[in-house]
C-alpha positions in Angstrom: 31.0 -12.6 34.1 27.8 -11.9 32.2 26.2 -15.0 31.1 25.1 -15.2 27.2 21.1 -14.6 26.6 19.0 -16.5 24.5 18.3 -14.0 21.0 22.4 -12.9 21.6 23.6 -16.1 21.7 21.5 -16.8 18.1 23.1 -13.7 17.1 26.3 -14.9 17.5 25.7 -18.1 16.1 24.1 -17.1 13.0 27.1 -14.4 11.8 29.8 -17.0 12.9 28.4 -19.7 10.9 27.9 -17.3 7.9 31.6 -16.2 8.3 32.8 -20.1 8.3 30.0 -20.7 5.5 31.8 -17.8 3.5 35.6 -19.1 4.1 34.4 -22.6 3.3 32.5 -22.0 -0.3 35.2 -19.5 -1.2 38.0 -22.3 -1.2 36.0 -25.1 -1.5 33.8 -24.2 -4.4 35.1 -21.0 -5.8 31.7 -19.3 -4.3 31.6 -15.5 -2.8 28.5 -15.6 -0.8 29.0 -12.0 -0.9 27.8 -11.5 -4.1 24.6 -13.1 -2.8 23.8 -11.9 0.3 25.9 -8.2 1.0 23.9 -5.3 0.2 25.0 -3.6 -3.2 23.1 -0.3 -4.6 19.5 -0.9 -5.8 20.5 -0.4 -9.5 23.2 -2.8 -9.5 23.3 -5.6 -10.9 23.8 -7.5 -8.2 20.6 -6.1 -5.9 18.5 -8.3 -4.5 15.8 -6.6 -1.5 16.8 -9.5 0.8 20.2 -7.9 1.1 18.6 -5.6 3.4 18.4 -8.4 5.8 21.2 -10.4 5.2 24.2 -7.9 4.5 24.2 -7.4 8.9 25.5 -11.2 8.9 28.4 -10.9 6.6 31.6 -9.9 7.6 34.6 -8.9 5.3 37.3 -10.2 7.9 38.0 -11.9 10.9 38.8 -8.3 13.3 35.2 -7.0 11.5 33.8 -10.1 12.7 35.1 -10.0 16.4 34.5 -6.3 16.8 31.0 -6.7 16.0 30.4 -9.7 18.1 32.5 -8.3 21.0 30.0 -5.7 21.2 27.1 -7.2 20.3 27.8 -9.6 23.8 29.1 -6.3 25.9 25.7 -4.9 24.9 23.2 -7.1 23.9 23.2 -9.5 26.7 22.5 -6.3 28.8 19.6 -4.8 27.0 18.4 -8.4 26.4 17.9 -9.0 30.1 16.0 -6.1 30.5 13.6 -6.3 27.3 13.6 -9.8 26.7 14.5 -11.8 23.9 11.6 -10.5 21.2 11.9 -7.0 21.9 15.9 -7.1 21.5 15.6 -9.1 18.2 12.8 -6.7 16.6 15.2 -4.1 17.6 18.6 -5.5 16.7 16.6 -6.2 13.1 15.4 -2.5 12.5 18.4 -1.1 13.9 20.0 -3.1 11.1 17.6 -2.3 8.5 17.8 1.6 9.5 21.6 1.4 8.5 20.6 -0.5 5.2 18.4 2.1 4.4 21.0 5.0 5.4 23.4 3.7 3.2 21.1 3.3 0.3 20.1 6.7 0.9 23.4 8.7 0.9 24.6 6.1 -2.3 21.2 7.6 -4.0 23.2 11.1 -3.9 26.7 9.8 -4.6 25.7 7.3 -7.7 23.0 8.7 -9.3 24.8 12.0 -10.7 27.9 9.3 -11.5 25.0 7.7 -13.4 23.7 10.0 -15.2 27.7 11.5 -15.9 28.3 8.0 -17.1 24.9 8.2 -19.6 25.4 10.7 -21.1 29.5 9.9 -22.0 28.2 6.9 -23.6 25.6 8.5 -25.7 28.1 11.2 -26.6 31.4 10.4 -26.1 33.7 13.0 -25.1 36.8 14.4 -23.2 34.8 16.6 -21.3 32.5 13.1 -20.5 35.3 11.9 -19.0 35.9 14.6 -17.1 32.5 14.8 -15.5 32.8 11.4 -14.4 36.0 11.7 -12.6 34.5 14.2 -10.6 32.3 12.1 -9.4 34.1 8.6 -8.7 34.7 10.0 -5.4 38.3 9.0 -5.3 37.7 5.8 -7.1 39.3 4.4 -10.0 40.5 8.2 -10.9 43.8 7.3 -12.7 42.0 5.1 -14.8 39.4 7.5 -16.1 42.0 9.7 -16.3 44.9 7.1 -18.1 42.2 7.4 -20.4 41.7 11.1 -21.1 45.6 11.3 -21.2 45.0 9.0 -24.5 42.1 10.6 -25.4 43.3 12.6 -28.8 44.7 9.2 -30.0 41.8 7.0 -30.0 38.7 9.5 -30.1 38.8 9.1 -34.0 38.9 5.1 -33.9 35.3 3.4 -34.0 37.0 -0.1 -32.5 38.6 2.2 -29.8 35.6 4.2 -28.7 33.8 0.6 -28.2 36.9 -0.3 -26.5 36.9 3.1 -24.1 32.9 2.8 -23.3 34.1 -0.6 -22.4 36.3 0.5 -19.4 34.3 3.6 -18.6 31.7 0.5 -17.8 33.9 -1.2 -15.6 35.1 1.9 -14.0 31.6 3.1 -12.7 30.1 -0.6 -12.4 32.7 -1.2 -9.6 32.0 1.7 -8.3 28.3 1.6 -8.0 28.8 -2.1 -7.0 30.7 -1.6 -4.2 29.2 -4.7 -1.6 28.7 -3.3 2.3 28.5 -5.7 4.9 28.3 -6.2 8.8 26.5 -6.1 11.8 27.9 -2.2 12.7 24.6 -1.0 11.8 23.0 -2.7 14.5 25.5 -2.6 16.7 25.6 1.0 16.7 21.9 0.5 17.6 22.3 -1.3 20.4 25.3 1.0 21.8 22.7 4.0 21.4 20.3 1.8 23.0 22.3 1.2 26.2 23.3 4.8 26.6 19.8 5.8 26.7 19.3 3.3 29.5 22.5 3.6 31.4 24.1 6.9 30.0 26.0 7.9 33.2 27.6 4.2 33.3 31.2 4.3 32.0 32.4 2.8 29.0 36.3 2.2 28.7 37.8 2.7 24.9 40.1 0.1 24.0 43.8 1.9 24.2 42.2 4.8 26.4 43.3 4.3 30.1 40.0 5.9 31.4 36.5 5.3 31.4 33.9 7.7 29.7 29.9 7.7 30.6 28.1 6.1 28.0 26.1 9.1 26.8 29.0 11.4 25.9 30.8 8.2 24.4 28.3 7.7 22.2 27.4 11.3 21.6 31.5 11.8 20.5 30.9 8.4 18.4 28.2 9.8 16.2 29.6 13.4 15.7 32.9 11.3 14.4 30.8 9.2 12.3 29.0 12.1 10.9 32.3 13.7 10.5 33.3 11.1 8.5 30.2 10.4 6.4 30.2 14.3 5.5 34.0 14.5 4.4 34.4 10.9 2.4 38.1 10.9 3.0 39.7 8.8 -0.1 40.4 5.4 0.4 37.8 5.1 3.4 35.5 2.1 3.1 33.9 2.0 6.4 29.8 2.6 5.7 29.8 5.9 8.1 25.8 6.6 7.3 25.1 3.1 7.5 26.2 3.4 11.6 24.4 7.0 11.9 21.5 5.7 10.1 21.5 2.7 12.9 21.8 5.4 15.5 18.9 7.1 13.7 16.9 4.0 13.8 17.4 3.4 17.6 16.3 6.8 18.8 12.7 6.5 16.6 12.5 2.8 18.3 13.8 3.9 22.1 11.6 7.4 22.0 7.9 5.1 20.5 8.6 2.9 23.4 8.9 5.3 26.2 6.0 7.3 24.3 3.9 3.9 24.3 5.5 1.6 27.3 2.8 -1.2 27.0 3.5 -4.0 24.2 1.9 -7.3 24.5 3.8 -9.0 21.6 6.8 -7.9 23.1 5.7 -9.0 26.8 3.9 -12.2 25.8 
């Protein structure tokens, strides 16, 4: 049984106590930590740049939670043992941040048209406003854009009920532009590339799968679903699919600037 590592063992410890910290504020106090601490778009609201950071040690339930931590143990004491504890925390970090930066990336192309949609209705409100914004909600919040173009002819004429429309169209695109992400998965998806690169004819065993696949073509099937994914945006999917590719991303710049420069001595001190 392999025997927890220093920096995984802080790992653990650290999203664990920020779940319980979470559940506890949340009943005690009426507080959402996420609010605080998930990463949200960089024009929302509720944006602040050390989201970047802390968003990889918030979890949005208990099976997110153990999923992650189950494979940041399976994987992280491995690697640990064989980097050491500074050069698996710099790389769990930037793995994490890669995803962060992925997912702000591909929100960039989804939100900013929305945006600019959602500009121009309320400088000129229109059917044909509302229109342009439902195509791009991505899937979310359609019927209510389009409860309100169903009404459209009856309240267009009515001053107190155009304030009263720009009012929902707000709310629509606000919580769509705010939607929080959160988790470790970024990194996580880091460390998995990580171990393949190091050990990719070892076998990995899928939960539900009754046979074992090398770690290189598991991972390699892993990020062409991911990418599958990411490109199609299936409605009602809420899983941050760049966000893993972008921690995948992250790991092969890290894992191909070590082998290109082996010698570190922060990272060997």
């Amino acid at each position: 049984m392999l025997q927890i590592t220093r920096g995984a063992k802080i790992l653990l410890i650290a999203n664990i106590a920020m779940f319980v910290l979470t559940w506890l504020l949340q009943v005690a106090q009426g507080i959402d930590l996420t609010d605080y601490l998930a990463l949200y778009y960089v024009k929302s609201a509720h944006f602040r740049p050390f989201q970047y950071f802390t968003y990889m040690f918030m979890h949005g339930g208990l099976f997110h939670l153990f999923f992650n931590m189950y494979a940041l143990f399976l994987f992280g004491v491995i690697l640990e043992r064989v980097w050491g504890t500074k050069r698996f925390m710099f790389y769990y970090l930037v793995t994490g941040l890669g995803a962060a930066v992925a997912n702000t990336a591909m929100n960039y192309f989804h939100f900013e048209p929305l945006l600019q949609a959602y500009n121009d209705f309320m400088a000129s409100p229109t059917a044909n406003g509302l229109e342009a914004i439902a195509q791009k909600c991505d899937g979310f919040n359609l019927a209510a854009v389009y409860e309100i173009i169903e009404h459209w002819s009856e309240v267009s004429s009515d001053l107190d009920s155009l304030d009263n429309i720009r009012s929902q169209v707000t709310s629509i695109v606000t919580s769509v532009t705010s939607a929080p992400m959160v988790g470790a998965s970024g990194a996580v998806f880091g460390l998995l590339l990580a171990f393949a690169m190091m050990f990719p004819d070892m076998k990995l065993q899928i939960i539900f799968v009754p046979i074992g696949i090398k770690a290189k073509y598991f991972v390699l099937i892993y990020g062409l679903l991911e990418l599958f994914l990411g490109v199609n945006d299936f409605s009602g999917d809420n899983v941050a699919h760049w966000a893993h590719l972008g921690g995948l991303l992250a790991g092969v710049v890290l894992m191909l600037i070590w082998r290109r420069f082996p010698g570190n001595k922060f990272f060997n001190s």
